[in-house]
C-alpha positions in Angstrom: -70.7 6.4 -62.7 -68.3 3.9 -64.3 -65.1 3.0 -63.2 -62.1 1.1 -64.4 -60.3 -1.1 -62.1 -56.7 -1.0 -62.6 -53.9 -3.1 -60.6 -51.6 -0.6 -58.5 -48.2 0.1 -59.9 -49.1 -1.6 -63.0 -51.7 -0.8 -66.0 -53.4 -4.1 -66.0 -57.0 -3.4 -65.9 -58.8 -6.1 -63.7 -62.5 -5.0 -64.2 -64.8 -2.4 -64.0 -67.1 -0.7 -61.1 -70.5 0.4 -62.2 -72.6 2.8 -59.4 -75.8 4.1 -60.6 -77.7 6.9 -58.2 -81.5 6.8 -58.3 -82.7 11.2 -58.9 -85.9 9.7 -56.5 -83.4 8.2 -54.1 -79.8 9.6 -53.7 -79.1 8.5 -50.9 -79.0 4.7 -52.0 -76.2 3.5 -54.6 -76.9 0.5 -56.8 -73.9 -1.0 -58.0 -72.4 -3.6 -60.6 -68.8 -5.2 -61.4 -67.1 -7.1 -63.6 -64.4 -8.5 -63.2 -61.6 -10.5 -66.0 -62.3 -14.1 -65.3 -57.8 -14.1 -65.0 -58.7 -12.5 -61.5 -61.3 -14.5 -60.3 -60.5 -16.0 -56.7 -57.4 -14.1 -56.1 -59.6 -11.3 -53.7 -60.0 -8.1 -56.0 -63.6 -8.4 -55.7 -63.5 -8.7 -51.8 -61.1 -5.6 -51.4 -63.3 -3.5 -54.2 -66.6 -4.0 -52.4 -64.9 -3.4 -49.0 -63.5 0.0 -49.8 -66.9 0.9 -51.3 -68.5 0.2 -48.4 -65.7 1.8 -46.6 -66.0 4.4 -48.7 -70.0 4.9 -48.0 -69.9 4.4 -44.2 -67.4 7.7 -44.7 -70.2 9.9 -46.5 -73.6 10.6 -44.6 -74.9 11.1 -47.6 -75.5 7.5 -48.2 -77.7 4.7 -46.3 -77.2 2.1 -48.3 -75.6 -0.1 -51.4 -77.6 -2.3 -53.3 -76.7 -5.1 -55.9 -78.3 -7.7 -58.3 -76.3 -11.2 -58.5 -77.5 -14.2 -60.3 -78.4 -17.0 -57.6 -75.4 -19.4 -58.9 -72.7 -16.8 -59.3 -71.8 -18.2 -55.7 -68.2 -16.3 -55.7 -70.2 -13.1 -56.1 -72.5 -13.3 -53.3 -69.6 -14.7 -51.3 -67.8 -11.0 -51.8 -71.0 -9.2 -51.3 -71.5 -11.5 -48.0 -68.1 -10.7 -46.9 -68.6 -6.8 -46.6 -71.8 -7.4 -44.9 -74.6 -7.6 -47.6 -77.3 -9.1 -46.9 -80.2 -10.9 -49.3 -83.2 -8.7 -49.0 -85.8 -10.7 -50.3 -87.1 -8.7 -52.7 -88.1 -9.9 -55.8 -86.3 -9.8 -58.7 -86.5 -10.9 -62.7 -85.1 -14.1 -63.9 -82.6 -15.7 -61.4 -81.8 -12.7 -59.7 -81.0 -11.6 -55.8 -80.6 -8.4 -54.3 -78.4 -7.6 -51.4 -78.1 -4.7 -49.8 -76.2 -2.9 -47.1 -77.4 -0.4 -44.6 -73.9 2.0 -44.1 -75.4 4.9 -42.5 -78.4 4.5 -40.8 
């Protein structure tokens, strides 16, 4: 699922939300997001991840979220750390973490 982040009342588009559902696994969401560099530090990340997780604690049908950051993309793993993610040590390619939150277990 893709999904474009756009300011309320206005059409500036900040970024976009990526959520990719494994067919083995459905009940865990992997997700991505970019947002324009313009926005960066002003809190859109923080208040997109929230209300996904919000979102996700709201549908039983999930147990988790899951995300890849690059180790030095230290705003990023701030907003994932923010809405409760946690690094799950698992290995990744290149300079890549994965954190995860349980929502529904």
């Amino acid at each position: 699922m893709f999904y474009v982040i756009q300011q309320n009342g206005t059409n500036n588009i900040l970024g976009f939300l990526f959520l990719y559902l494994d067919d083995e696994n459905p009940s865990e969401i992997r997700l991505g997001y970019l947002l324009s560099e313009q926005t960066w530090g002003q809190g859109f990340g923080s208040e997109i991840i929230a209300g996904l997780v919000a979102w996700a604690k709201n549908n039983k049908d999930i147990s988790s979220i899951a995300g890849g950051v690059e180790a030095d993309n230290i705003g990023s793993i701030r907003v994932l750390e923010k809405s409760g993610f946690k690094n799950s040590d698992e290995k990744l390619p290149g300079n890549m973490l994965l954190y995860q939150i349980n929502v529904n277990v």
